[in-house]
PQR file of N, CA, C, O and H, with PARSE charges and radii, in Angstrom:
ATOM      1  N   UNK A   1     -22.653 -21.952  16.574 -0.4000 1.5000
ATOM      2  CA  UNK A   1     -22.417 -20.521  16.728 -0.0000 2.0000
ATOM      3  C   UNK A   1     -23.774 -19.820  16.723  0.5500 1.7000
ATOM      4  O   UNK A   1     -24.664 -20.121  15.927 -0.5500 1.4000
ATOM      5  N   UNK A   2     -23.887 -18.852  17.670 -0.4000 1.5000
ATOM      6  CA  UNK A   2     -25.322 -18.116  17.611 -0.0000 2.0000
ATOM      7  C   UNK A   2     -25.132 -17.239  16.483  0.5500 1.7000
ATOM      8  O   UNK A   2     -24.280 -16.937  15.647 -0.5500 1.4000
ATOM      9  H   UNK A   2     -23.164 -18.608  18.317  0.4000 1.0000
ATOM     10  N   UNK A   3     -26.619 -16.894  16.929 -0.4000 1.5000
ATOM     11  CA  UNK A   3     -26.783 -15.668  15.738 -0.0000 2.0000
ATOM     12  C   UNK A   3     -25.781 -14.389  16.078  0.5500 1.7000
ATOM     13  O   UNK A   3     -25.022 -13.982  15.198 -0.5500 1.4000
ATOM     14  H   UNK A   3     -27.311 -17.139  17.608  0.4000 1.0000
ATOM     15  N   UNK A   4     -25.806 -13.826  17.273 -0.4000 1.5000
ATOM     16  CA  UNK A   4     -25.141 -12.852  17.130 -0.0000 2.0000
ATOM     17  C   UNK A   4     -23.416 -13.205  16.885  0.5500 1.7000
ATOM     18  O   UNK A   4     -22.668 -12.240  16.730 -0.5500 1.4000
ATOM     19  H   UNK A   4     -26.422 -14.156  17.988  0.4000 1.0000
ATOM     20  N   UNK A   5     -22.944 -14.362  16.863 -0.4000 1.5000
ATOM     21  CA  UNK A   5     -21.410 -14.429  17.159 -0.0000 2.0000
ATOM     22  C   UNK A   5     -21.466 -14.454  15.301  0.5500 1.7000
ATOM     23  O   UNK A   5     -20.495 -14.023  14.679 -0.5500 1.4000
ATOM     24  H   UNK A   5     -23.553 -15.145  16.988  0.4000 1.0000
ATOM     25  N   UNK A   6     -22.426 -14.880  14.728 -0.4000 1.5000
ATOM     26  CA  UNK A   6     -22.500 -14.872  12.829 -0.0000 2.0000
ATOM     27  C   UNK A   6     -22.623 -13.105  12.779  0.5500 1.7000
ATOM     28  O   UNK A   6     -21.966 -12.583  11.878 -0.5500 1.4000
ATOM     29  H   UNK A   6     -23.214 -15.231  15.234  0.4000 1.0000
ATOM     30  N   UNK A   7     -23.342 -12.263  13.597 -0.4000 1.5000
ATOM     31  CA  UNK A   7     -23.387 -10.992  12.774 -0.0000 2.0000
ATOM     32  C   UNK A   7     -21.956 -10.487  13.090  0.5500 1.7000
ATOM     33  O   UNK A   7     -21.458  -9.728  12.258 -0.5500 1.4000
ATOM     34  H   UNK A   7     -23.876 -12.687  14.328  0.4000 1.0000
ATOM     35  N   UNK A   8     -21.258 -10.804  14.152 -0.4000 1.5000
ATOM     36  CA  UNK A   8     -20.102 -10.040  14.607 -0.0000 2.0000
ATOM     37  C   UNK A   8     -19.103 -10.756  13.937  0.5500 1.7000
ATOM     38  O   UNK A   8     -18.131 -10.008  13.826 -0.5500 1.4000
ATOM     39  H   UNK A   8     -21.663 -11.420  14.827  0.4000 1.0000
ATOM     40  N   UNK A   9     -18.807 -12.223  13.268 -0.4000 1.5000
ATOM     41  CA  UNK A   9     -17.886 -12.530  12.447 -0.0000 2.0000
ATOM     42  C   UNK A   9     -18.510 -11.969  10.960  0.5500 1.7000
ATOM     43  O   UNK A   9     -17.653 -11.847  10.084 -0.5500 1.4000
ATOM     44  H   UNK A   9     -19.596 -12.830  13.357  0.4000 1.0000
ATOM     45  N   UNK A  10     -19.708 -11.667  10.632 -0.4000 1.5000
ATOM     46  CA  UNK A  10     -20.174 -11.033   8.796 -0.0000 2.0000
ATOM     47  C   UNK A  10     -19.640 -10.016   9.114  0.5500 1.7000
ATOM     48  O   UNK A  10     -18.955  -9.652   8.158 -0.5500 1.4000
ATOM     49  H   UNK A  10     -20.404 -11.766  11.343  0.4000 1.0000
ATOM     50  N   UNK A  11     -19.521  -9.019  10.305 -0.4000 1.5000
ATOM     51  CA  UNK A  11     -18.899  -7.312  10.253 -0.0000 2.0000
ATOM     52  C   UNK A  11     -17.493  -7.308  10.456  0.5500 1.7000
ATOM     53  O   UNK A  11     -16.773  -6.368  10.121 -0.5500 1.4000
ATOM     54  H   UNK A  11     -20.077  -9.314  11.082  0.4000 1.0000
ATOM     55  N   UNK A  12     -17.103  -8.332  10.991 -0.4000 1.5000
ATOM     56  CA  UNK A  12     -15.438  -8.528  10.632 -0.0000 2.0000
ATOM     57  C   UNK A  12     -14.927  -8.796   9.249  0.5500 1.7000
ATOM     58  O   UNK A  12     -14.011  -8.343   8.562 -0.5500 1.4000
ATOM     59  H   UNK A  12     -17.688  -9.096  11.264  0.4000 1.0000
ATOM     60  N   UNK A  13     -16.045  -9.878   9.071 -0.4000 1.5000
ATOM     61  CA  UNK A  13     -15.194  -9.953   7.250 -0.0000 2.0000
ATOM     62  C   UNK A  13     -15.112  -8.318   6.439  0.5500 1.7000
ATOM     63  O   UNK A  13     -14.209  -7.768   5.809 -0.5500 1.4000
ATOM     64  H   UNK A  13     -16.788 -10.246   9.629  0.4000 1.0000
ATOM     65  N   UNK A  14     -16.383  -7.933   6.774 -0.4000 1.5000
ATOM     66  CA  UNK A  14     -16.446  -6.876   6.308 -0.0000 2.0000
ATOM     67  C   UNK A  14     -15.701  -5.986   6.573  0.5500 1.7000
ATOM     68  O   UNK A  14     -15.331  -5.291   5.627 -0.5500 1.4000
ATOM     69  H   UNK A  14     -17.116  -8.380   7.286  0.4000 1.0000
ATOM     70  N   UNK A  15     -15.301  -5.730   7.666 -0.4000 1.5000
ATOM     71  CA  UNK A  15     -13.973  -4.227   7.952 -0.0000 2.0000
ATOM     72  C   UNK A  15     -12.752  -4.913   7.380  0.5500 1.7000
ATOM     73  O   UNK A  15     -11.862  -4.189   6.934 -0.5500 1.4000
ATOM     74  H   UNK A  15     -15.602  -6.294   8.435  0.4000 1.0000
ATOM     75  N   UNK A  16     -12.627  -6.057   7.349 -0.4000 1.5000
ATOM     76  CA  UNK A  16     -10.933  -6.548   6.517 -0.0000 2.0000
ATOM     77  C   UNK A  16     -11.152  -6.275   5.483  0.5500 1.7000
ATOM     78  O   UNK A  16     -10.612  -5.287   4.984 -0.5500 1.4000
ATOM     79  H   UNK A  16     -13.350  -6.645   7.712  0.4000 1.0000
ATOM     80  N   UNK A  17     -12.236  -7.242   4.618 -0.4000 1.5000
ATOM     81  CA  UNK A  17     -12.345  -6.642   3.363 -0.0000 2.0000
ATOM     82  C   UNK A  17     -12.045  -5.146   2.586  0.5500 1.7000
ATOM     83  O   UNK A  17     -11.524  -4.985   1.483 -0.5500 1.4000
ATOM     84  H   UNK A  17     -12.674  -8.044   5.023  0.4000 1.0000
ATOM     85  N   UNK A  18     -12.543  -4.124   3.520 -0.4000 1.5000
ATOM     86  CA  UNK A  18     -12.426  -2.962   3.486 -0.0000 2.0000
ATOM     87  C   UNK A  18     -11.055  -2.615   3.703  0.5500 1.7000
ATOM     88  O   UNK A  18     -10.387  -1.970   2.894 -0.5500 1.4000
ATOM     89  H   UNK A  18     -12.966  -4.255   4.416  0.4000 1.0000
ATOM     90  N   UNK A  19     -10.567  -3.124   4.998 -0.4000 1.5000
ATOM     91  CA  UNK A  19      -9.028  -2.646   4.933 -0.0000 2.0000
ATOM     92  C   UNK A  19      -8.057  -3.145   3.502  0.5500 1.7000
ATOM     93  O   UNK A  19      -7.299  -2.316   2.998 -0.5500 1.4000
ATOM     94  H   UNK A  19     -11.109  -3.648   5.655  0.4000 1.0000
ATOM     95  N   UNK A  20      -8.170  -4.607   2.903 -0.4000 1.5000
ATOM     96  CA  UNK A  20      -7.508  -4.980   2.132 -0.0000 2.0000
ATOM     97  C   UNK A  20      -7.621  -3.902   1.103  0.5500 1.7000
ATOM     98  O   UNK A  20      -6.573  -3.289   0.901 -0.5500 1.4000
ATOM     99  H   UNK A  20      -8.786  -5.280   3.312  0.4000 1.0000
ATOM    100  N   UNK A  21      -8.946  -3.441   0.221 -0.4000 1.5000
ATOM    101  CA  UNK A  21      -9.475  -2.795  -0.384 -0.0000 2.0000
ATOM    102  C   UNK A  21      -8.503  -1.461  -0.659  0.5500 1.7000
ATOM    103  O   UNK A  21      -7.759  -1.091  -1.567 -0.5500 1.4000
ATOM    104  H   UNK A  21      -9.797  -3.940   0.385  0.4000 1.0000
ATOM    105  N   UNK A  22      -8.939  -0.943   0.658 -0.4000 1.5000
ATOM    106  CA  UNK A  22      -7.793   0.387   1.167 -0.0000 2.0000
ATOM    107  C   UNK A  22      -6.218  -0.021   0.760  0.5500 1.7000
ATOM    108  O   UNK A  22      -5.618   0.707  -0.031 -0.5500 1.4000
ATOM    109  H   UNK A  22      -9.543  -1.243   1.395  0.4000 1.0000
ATOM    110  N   UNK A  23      -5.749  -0.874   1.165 -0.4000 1.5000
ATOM    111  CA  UNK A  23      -4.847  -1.228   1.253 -0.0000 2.0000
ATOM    112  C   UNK A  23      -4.252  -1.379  -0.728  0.5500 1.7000
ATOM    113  O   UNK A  23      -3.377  -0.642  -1.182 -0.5500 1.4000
ATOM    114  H   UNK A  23      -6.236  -1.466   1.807  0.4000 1.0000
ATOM    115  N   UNK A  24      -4.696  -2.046  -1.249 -0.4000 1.5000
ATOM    116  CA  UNK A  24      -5.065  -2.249  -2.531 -0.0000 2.0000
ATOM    117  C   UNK A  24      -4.825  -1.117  -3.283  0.5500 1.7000
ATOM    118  O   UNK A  24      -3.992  -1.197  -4.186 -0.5500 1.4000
ATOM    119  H   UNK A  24      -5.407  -2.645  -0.880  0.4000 1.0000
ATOM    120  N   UNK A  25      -5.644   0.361  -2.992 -0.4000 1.5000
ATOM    121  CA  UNK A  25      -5.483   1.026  -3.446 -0.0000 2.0000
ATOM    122  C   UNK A  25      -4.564   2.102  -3.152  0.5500 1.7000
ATOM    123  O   UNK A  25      -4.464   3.037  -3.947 -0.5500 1.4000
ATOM    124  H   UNK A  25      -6.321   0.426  -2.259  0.4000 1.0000
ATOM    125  N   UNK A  26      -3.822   2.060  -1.993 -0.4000 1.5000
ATOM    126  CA  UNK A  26      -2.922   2.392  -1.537 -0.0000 2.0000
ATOM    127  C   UNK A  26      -1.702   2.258  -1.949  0.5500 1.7000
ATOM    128  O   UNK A  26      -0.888   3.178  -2.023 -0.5500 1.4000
ATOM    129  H   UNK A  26      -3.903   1.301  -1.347  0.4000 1.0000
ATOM    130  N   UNK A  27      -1.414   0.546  -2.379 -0.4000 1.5000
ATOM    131  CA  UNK A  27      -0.264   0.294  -3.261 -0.0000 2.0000
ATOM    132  C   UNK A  27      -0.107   0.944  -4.685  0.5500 1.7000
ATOM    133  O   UNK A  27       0.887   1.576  -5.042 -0.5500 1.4000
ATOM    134  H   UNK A  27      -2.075  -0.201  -2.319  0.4000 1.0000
ATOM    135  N   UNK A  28      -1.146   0.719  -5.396 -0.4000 1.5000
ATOM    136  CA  UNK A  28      -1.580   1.653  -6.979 -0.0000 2.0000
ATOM    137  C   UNK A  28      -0.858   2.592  -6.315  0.5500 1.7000
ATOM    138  O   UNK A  28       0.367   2.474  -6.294 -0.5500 1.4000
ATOM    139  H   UNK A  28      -1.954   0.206  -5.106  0.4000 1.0000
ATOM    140  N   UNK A  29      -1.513   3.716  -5.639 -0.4000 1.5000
ATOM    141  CA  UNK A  29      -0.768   4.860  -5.385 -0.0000 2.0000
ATOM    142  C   UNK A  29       1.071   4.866  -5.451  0.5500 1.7000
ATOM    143  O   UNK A  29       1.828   5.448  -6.229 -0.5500 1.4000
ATOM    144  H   UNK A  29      -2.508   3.812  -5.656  0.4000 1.0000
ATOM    145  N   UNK A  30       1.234   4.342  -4.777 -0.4000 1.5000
ATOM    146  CA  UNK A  30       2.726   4.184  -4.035 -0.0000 2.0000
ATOM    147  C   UNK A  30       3.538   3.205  -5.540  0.5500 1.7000
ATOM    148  O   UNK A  30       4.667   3.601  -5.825 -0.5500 1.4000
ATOM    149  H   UNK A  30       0.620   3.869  -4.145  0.4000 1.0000
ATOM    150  N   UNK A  31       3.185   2.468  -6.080 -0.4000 1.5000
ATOM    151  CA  UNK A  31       4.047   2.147  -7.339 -0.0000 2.0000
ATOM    152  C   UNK A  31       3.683   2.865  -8.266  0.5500 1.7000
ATOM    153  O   UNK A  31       4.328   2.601  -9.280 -0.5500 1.4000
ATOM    154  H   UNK A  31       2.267   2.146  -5.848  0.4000 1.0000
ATOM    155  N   UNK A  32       2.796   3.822  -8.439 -0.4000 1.5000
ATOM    156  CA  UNK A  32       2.820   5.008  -9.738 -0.0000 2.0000
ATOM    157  C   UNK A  32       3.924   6.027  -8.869  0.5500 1.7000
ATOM    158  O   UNK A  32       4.797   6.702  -9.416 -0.5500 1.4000
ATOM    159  H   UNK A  32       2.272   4.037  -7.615  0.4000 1.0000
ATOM    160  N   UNK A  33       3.724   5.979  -7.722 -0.4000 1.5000
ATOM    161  CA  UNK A  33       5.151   7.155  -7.380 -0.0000 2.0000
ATOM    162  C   UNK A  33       6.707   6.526  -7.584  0.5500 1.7000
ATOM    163  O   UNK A  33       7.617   7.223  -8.032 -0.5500 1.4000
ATOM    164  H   UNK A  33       3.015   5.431  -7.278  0.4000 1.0000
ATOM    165  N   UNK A  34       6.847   5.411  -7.276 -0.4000 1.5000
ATOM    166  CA  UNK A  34       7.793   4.663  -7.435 -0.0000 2.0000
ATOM    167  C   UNK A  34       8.164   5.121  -8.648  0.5500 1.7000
ATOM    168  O   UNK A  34       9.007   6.013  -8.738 -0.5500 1.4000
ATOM    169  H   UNK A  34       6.107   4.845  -6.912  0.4000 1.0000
ATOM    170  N   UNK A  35       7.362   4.362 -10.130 -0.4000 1.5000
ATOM    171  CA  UNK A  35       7.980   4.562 -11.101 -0.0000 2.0000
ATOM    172  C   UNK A  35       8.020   5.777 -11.405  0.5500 1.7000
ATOM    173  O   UNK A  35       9.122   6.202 -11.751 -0.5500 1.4000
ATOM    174  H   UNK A  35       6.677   3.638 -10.056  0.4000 1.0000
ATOM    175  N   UNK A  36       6.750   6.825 -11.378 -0.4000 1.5000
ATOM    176  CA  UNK A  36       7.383   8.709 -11.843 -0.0000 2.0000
ATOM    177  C   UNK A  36       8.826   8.787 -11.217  0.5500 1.7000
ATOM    178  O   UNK A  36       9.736   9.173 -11.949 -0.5500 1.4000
ATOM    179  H   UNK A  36       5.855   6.480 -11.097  0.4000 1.0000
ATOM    180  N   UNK A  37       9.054   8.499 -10.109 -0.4000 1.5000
ATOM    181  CA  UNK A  37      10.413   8.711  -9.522 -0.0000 2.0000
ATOM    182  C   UNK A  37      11.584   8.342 -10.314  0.5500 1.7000
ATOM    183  O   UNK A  37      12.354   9.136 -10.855 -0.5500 1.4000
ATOM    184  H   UNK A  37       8.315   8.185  -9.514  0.4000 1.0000
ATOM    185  N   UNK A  38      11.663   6.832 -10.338 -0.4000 1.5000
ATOM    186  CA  UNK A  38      12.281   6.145 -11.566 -0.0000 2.0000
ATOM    187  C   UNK A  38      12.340   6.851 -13.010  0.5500 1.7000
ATOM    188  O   UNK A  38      13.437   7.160 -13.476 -0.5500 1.4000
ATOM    189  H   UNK A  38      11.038   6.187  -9.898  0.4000 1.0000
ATOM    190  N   UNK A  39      11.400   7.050 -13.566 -0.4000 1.5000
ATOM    191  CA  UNK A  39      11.272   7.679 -14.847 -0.0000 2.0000
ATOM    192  C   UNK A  39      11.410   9.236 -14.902  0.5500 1.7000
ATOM    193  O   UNK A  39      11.452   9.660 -16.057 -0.5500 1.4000
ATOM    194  H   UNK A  39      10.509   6.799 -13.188  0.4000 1.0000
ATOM    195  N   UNK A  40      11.495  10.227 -13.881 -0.4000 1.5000
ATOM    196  CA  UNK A  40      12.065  11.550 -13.603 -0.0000 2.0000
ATOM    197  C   UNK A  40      13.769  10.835 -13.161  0.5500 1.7000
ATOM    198  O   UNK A  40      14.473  11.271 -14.072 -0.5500 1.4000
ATOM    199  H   UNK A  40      11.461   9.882 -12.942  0.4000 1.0000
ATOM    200  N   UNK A  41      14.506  10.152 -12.409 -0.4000 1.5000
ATOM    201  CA  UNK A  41      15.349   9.759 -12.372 -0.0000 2.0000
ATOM    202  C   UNK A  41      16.477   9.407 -13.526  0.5500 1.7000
ATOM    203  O   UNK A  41      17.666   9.724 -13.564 -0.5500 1.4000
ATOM    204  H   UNK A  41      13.935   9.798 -11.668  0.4000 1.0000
ATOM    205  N   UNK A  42      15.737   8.692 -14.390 -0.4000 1.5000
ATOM    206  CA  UNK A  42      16.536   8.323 -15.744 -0.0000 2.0000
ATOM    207  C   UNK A  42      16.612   9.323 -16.817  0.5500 1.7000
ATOM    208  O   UNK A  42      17.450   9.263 -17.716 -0.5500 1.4000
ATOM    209  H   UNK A  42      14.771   8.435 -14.359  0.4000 1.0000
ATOM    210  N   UNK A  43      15.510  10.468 -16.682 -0.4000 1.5000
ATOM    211  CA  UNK A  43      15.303  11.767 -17.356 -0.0000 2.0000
ATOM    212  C   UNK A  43      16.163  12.696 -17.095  0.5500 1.7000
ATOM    213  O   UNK A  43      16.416  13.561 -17.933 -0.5500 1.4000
ATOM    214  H   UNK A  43      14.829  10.518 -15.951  0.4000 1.0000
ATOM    215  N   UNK A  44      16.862  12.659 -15.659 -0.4000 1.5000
ATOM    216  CA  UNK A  44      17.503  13.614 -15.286 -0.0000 2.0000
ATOM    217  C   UNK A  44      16.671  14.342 -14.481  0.5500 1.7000
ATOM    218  O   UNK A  44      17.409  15.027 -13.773 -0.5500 1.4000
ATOM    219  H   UNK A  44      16.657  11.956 -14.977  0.4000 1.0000
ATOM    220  N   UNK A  45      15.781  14.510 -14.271 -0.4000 1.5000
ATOM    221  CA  UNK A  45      15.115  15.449 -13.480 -0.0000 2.0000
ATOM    222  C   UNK A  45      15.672  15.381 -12.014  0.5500 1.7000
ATOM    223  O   UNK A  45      16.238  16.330 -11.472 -0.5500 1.4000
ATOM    224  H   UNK A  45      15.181  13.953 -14.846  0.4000 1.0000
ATOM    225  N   UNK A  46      15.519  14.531 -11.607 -0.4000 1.5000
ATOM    226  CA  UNK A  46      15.888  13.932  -9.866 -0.0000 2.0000
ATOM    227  C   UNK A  46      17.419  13.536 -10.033  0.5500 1.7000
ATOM    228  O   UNK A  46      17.959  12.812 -10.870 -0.5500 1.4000
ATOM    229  H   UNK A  46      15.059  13.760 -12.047  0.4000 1.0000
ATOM    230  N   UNK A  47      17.941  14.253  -8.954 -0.4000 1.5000
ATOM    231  CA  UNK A  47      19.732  14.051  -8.481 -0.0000 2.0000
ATOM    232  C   UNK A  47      19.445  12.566  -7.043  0.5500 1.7000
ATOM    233  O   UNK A  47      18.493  12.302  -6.308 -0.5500 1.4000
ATOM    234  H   UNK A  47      17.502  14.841  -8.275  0.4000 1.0000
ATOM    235  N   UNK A  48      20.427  12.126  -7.183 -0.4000 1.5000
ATOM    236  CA  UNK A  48      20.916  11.226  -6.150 -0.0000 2.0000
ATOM    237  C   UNK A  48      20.749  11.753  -4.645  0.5500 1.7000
ATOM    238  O   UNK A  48      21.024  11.029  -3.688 -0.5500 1.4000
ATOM    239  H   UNK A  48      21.200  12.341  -7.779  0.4000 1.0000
ATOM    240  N   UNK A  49      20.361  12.837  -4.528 -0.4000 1.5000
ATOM    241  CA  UNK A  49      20.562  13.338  -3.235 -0.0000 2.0000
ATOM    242  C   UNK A  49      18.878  13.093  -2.762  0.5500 1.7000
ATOM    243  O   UNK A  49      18.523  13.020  -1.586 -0.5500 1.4000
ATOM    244  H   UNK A  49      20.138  13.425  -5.306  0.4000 1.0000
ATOM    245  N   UNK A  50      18.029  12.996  -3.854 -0.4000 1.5000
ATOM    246  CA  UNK A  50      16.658  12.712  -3.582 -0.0000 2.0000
ATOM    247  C   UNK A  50      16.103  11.691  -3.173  0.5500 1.7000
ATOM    248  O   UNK A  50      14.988  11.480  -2.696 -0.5500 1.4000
ATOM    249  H   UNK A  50      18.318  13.056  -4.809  0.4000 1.0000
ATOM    250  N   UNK A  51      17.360  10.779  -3.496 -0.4000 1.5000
ATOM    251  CA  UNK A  51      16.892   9.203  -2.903 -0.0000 2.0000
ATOM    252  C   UNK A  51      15.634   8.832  -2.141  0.5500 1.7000
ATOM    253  O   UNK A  51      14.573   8.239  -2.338 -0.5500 1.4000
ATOM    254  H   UNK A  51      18.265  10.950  -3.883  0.4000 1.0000
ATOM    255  N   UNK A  52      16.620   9.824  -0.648 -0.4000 1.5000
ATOM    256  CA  UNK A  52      15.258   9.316   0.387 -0.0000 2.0000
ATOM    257  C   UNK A  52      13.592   9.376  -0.178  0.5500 1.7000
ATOM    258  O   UNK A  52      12.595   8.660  -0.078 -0.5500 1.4000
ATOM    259  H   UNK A  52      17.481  10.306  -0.488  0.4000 1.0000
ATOM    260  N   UNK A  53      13.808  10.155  -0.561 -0.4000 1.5000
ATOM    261  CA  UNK A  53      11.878   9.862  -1.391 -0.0000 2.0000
ATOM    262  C   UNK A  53      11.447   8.705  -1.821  0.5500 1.7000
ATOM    263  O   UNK A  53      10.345   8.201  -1.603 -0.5500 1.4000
ATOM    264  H   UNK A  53      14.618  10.736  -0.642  0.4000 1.0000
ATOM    265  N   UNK A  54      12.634   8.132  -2.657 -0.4000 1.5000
ATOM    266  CA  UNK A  54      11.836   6.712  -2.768 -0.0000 2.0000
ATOM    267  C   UNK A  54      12.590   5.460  -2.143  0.5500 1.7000
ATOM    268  O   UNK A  54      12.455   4.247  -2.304 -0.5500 1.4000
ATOM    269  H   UNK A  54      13.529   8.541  -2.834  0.4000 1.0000
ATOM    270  N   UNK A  55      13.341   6.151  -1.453 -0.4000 1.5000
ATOM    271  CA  UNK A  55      13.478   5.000   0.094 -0.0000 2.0000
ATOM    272  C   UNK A  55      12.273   5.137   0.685  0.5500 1.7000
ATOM    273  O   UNK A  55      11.731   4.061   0.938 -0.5500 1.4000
ATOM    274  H   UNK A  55      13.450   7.136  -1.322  0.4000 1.0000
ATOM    275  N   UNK A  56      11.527   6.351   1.064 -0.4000 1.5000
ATOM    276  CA  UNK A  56      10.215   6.469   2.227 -0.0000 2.0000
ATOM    277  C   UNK A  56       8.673   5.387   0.901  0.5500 1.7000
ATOM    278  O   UNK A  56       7.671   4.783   1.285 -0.5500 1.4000
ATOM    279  H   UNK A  56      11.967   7.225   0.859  0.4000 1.0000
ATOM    280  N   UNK A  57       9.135   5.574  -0.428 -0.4000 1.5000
ATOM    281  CA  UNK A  57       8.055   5.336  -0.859 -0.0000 2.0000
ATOM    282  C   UNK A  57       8.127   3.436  -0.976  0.5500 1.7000
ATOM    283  O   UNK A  57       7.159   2.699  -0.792 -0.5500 1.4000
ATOM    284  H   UNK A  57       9.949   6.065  -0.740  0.4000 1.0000
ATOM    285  N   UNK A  58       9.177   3.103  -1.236 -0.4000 1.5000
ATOM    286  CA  UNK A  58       9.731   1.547  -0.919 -0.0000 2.0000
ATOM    287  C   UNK A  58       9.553   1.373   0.533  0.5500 1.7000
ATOM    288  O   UNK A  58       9.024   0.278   0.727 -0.5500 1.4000
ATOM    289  H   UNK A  58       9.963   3.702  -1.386  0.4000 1.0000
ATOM    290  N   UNK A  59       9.709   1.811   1.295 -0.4000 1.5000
ATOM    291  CA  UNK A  59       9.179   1.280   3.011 -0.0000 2.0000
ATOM    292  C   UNK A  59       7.522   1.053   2.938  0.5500 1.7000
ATOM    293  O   UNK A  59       7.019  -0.049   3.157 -0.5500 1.4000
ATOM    294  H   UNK A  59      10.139   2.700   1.138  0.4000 1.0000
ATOM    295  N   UNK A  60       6.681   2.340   2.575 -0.4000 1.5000
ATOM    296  CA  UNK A  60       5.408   2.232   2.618 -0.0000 2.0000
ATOM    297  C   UNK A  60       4.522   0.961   1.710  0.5500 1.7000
ATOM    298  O   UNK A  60       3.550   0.251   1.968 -0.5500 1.4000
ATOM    299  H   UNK A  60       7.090   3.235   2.397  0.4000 1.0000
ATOM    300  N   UNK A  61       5.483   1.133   0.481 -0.4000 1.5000
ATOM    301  CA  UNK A  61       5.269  -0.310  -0.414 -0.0000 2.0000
ATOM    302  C   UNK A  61       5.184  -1.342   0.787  0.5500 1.7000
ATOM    303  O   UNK A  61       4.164  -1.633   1.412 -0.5500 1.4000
ATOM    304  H   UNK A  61       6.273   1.711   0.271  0.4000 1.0000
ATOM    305  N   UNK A  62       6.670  -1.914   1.014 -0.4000 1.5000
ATOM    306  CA  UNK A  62       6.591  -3.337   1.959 -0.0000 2.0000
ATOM    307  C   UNK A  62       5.732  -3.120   3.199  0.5500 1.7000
ATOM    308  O   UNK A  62       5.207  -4.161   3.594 -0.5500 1.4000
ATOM    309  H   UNK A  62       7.499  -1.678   0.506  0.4000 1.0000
ATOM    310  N   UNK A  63       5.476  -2.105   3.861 -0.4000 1.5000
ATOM    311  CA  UNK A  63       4.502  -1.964   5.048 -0.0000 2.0000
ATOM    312  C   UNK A  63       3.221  -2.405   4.585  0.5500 1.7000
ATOM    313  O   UNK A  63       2.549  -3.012   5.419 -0.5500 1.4000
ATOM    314  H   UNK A  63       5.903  -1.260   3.540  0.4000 1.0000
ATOM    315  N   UNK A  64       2.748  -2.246   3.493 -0.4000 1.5000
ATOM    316  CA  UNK A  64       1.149  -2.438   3.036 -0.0000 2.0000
ATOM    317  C   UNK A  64       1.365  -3.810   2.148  0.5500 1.7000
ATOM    318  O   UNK A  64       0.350  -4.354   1.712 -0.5500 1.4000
ATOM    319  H   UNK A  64       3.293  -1.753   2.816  0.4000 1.0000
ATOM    320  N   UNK A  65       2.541  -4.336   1.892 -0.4000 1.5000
ATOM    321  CA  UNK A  65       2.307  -6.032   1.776 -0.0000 2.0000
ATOM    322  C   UNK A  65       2.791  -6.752   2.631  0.5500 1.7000
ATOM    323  O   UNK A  65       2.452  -7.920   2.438 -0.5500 1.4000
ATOM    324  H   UNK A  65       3.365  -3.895   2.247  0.4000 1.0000
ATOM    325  N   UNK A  66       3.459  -6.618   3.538 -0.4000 1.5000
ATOM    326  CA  UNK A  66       3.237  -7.703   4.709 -0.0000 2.0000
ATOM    327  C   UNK A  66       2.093  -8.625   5.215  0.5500 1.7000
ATOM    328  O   UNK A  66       2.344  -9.600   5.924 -0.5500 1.4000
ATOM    329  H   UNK A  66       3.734  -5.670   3.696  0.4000 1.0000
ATOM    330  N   UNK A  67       0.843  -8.298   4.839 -0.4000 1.5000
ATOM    331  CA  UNK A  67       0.040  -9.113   5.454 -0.0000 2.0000
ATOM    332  C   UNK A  67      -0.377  -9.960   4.741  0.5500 1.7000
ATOM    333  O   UNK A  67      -1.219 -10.780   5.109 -0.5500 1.4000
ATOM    334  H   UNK A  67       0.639  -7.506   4.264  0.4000 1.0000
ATOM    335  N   UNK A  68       0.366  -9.905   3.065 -0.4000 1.5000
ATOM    336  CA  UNK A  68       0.140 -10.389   2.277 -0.0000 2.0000
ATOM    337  C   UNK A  68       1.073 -11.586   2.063  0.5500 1.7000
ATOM    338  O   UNK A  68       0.954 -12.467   1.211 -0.5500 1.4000
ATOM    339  H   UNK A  68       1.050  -9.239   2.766  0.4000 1.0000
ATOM    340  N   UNK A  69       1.774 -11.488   2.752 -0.4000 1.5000
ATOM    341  CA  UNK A  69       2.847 -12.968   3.075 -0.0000 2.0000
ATOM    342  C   UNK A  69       2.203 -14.083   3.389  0.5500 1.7000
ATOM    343  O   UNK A  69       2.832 -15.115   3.620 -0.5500 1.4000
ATOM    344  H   UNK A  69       1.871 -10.773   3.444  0.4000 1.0000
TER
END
């Protein structure tokens, strides 16, 4: 492999890395909403009719681990 096909596979590792990263912290996000949801849910705060919120926040969960299969 030449030199340049090594700098263009080191800047690939590097933008995945970065995406995983993103990705990483993306989930944190999305399971602290999960559970406030859950835990306003069992409080009473949130009615059944709110669902879809954490139907949309359970889709975005499995969208950002798929690649993790």
């Amino acid at each position: 492999m030449g030199t340049q096909d090594e700098i263009l596979l080191q800047h690939e590792l590097e933008v995945m890395a970065g995406i995983l990263e993103s990705k990483a912290q993306y989930r944190k996000i999305v399971k602290a909403g999960i559970a406030k949801w859950v835990k306003d849910f069992q409080d009473g705060r949130i009615e059944i009719k709110t669902v879809d919120d954490l139907k949309k926040l359970i889709e975005i969960d499995i969208e950002l681990q798929k690649d993790e299969l």
